[in-house]
C-alpha positions as CSV (number, residue, x, y, z in Angstrom):
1,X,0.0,0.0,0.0
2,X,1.5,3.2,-0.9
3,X,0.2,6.7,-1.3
4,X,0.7,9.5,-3.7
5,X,2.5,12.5,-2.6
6,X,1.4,15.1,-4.6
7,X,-2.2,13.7,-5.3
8,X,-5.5,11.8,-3.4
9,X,-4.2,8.7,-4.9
10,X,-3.5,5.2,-3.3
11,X,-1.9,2.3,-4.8
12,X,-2.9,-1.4,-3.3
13,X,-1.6,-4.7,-4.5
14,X,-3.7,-7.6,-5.0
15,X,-2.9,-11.0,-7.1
16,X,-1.1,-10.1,-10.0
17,X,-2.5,-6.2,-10.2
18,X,-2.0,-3.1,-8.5
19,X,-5.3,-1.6,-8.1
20,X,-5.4,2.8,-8.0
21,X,-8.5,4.8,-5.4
22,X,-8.7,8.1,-5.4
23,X,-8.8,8.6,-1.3
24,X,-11.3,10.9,-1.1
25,X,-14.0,9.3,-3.1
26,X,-12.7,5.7,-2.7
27,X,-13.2,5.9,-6.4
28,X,-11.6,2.4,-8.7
29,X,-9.2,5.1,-10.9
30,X,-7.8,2.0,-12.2
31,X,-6.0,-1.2,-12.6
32,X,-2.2,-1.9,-13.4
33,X,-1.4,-5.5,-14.4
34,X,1.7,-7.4,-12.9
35,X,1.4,-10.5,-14.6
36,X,5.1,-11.2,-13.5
37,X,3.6,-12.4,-9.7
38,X,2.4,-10.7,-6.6
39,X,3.7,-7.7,-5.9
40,X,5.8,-6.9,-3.1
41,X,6.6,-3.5,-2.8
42,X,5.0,0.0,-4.0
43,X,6.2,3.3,-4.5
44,X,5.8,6.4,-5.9
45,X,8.9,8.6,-7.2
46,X,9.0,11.7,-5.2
47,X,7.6,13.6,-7.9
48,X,4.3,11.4,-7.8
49,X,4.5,10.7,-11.7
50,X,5.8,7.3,-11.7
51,X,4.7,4.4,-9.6
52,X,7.1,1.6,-9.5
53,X,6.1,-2.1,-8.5
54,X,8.3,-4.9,-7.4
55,X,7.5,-8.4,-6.8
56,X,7.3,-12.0,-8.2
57,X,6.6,-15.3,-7.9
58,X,8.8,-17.2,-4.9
59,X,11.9,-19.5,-5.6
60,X,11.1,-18.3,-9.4
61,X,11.5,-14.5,-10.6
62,X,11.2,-11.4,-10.1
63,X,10.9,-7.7,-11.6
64,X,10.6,-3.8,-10.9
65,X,8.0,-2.4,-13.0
66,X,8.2,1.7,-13.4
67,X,4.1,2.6,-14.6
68,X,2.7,6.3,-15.9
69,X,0.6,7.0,-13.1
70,X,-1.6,9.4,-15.3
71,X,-1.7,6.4,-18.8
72,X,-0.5,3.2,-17.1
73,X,1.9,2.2,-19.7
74,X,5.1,0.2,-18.2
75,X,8.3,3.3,-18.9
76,X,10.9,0.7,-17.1
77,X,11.3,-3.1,-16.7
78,X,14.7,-4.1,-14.9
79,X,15.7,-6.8,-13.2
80,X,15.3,-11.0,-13.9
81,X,15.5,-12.3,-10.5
82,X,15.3,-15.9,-9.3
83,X,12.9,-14.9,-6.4
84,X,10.9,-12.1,-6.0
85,X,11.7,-8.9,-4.9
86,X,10.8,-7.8,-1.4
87,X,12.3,-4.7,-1.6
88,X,13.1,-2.2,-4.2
89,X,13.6,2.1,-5.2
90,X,13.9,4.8,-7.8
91,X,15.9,7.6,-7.1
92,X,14.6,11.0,-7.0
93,X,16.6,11.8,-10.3
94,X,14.3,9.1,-11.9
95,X,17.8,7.9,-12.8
96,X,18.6,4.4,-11.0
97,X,16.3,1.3,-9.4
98,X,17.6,-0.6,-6.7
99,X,16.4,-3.9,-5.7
100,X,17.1,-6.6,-3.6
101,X,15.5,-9.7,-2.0
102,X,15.5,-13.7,-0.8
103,X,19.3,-13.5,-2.8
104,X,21.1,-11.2,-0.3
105,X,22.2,-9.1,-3.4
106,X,21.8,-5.6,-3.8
107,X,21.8,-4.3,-7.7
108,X,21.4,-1.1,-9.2
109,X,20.0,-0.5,-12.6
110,X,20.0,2.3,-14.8
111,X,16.4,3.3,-15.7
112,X,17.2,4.4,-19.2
113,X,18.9,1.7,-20.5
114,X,17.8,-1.4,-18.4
115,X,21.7,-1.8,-17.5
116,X,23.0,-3.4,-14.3
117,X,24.8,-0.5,-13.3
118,X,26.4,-2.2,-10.0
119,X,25.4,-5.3,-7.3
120,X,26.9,-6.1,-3.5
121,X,26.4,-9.0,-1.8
122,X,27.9,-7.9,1.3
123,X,24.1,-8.8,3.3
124,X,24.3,-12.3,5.0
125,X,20.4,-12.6,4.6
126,X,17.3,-11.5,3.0
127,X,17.2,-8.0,2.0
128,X,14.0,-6.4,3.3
129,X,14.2,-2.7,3.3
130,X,16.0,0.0,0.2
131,X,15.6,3.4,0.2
132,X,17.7,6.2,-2.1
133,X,18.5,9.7,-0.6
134,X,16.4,12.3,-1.8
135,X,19.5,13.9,-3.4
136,X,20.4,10.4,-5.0
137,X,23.7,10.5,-3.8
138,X,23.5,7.3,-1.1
139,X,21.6,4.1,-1.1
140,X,20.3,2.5,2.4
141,X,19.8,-1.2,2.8
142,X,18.2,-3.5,5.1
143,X,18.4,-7.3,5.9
144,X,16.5,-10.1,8.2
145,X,19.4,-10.2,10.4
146,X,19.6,-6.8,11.2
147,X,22.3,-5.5,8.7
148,X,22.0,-2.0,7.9
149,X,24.5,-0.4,4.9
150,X,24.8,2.4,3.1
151,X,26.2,3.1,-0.3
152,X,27.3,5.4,-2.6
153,X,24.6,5.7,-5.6
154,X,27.4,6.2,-8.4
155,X,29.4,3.7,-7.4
156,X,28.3,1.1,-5.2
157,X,30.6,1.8,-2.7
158,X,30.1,0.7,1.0
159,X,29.7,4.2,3.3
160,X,28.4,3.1,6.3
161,X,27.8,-0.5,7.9
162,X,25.8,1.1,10.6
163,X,25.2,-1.6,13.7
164,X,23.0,-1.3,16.4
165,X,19.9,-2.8,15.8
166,X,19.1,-6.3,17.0
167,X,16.3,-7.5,14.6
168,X,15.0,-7.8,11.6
169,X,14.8,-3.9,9.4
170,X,11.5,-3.1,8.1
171,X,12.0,0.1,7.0
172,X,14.2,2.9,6.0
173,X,12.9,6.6,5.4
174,X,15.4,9.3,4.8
175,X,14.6,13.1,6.1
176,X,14.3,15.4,3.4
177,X,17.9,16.9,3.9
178,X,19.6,13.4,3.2
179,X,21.7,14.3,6.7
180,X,20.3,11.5,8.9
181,X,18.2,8.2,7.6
182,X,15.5,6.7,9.9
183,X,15.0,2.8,10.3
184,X,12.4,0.6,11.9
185,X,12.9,-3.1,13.0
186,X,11.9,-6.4,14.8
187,X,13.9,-5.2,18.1
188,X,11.3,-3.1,18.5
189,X,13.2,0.4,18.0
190,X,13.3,3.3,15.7
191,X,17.1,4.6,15.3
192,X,18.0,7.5,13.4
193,X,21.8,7.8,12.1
194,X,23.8,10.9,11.7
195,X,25.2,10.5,7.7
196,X,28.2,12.9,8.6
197,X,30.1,10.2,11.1
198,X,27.4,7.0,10.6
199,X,26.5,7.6,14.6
């Protein structure tokens, strides 16, 4: 479930479809197919024009789907995983995807070409959580053991490995300055991290 930012407009997954209200009528706007499996994880790109979609089916594939909000036609396909994804971004830029899942790897795709611009497989389990800066400049990851990294977006380059948390990560939200990152897990804690000395 996922909501627009700029517009009353929720996104819902259901079996194969993502299904579009408008949240103040509660209004069907429309239905997006995903015939590549169930999907896993919504978003909308910060600018609210693009709604990406990543999923699968399990121990099979699995894709990132970049929609038109205001046509539905699919802009972006990357990705040809062997499970499905569980977790997945587009930078603010509307430049790069990243995606991860049951493999451990993180990779990062280009959205105007389709190329694999970078992977890391330095996460010993699932990956569960992604989120870009808003700038675009660093990538955080989450995993089912409680590892928590974060990248450089050009590169691929490990920034911080940022320990602490004792769980599982369910999510990672950045604050609009792209100075400290937020993230949410099992252990039952919130932690927020200072990006200028990974504290």
């Amino acid at each position: 479930l996922t909501s627009s930012p700029w517009a009353p407009l929720a996104a819902i997954s259901g079996h194969r479809q993502v299904t579009l209200y408008h949240t103040q009528s509660f209004e069907v706007l429309g239905v997006l197919p995903f015939p590549e499996g169930q999907p896993q994880v919504l978003k909308f790109s910060r600018d609210g024009s693009l709604l990406m979609v990543g999923g699968g089916r399990g121990g099979a594939s699995g894709k990132v789907v970049v929609y038109d909000v205001r046509t539905g036609e699919r802009k972006v396909e990357v990705g040809d995983e062997y499970d499905s994804v569980l977790a997945a971004d587009i930078s603010s830029d509307l430049t790069m995807i990243a995606l991860g899942g049951p493999k451990r790897m993180l990779r990062v795709y280009s959205t105007e070409t389709g190329e694999l611009l970078f992977e890391n497989k330095k996460h010993n389990d699932w990956i569960t959580a992604i989120e870009f800066s808003p700038d675009s400049v660093l990538i955080a990851s989450g995993d089912r053991s409680n590892g928590l990294l974060v990248w450089e977006s050009s590169t691929g380059k490990e920034f911080y490995n940022l320990l602490g948390h004792t769980g599982m990560i369910t999510d990672i939200s950045w604050r609009p300055d792209s100075n400290v990152v937020a993230t949410s897990s099992e252990d039952n804690t919130i932690r927020l991290w200072e990006m200028n000395n990974g504290t």
